[in-house]
C-alpha atoms as a printed R data frame, in Angstrom:
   type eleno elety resid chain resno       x       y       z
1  ATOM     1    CA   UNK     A     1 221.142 135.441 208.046
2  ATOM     2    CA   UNK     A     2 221.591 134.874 204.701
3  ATOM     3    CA   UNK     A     3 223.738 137.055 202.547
4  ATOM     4    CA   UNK     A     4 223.979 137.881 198.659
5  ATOM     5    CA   UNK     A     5 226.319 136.290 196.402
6  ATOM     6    CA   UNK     A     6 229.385 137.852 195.394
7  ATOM     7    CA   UNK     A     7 228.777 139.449 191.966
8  ATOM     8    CA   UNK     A     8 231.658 138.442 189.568
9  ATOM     9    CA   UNK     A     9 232.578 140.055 186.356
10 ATOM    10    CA   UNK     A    10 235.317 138.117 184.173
11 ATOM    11    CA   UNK     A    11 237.520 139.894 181.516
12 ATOM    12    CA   UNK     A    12 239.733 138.394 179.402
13 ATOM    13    CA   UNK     A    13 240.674 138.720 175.956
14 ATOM    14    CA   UNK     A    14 240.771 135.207 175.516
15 ATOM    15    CA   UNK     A    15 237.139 133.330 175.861
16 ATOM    16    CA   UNK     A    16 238.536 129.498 176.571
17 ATOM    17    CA   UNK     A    17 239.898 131.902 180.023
18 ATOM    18    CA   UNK     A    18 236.252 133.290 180.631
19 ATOM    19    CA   UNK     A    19 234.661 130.080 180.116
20 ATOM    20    CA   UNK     A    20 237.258 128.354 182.363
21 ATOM    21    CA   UNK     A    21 236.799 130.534 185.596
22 ATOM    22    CA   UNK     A    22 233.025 130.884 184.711
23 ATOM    23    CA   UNK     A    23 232.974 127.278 185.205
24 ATOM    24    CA   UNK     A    24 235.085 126.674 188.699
25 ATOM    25    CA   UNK     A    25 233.071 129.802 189.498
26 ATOM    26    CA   UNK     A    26 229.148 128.069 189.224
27 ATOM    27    CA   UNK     A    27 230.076 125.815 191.738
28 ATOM    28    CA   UNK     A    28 230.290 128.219 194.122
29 ATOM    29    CA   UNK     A    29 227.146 128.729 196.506
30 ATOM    30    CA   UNK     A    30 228.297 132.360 197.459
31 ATOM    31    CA   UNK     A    31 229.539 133.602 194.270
32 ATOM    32    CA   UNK     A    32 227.550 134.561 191.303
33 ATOM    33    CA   UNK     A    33 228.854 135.039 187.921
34 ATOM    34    CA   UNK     A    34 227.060 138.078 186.569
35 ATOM    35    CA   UNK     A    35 229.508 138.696 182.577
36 ATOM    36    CA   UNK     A    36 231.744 138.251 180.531
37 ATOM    37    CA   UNK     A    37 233.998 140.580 178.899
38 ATOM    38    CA   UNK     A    38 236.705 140.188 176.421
39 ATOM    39    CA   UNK     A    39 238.153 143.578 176.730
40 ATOM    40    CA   UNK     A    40 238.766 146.590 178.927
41 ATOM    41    CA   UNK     A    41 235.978 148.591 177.234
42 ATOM    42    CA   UNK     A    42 233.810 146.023 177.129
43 ATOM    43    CA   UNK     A    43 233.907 145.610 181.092
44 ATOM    44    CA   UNK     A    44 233.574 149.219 181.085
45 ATOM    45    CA   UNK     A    45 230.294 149.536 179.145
46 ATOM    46    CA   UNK     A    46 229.288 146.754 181.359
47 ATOM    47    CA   UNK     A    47 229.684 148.706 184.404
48 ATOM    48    CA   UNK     A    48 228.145 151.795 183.432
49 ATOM    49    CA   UNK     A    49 224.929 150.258 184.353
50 ATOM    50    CA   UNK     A    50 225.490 146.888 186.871
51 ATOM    51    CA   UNK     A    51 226.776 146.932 190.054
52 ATOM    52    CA   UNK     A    52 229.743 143.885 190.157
53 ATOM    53    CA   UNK     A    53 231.866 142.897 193.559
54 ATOM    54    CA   UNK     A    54 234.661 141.392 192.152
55 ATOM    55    CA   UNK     A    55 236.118 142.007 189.023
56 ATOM    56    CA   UNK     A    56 238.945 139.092 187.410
């Protein structure tokens, strides 16, 4: 049975801190790092139209 990754969306107003987590994130079979977003309404826009798991 094989199951889909966990969608991850990042947000962070700092982009060293997106980049960072993005990066331990990668390594991870189950886990898949859909965005980026360095502010509230950013990750808002963003959700209007994708589906996301997890949000950091």
């Amino acid at each position: 049975m094989t199951m889909e990754p966990i969608r991850v969306l990042i947000v962070d107003d700092h982009q060293l801190m997106v980049e960072g987590l993005k990066s331990l994130l990668e390594d991870e079979e189950d886990i898949a790092f859909v965005a980026g977003a360095n502010s509230m309404a950013e990750a808002l826009s963003f959700l209007n139209s994708n589906t996301i798991d997890v949000i950091l």
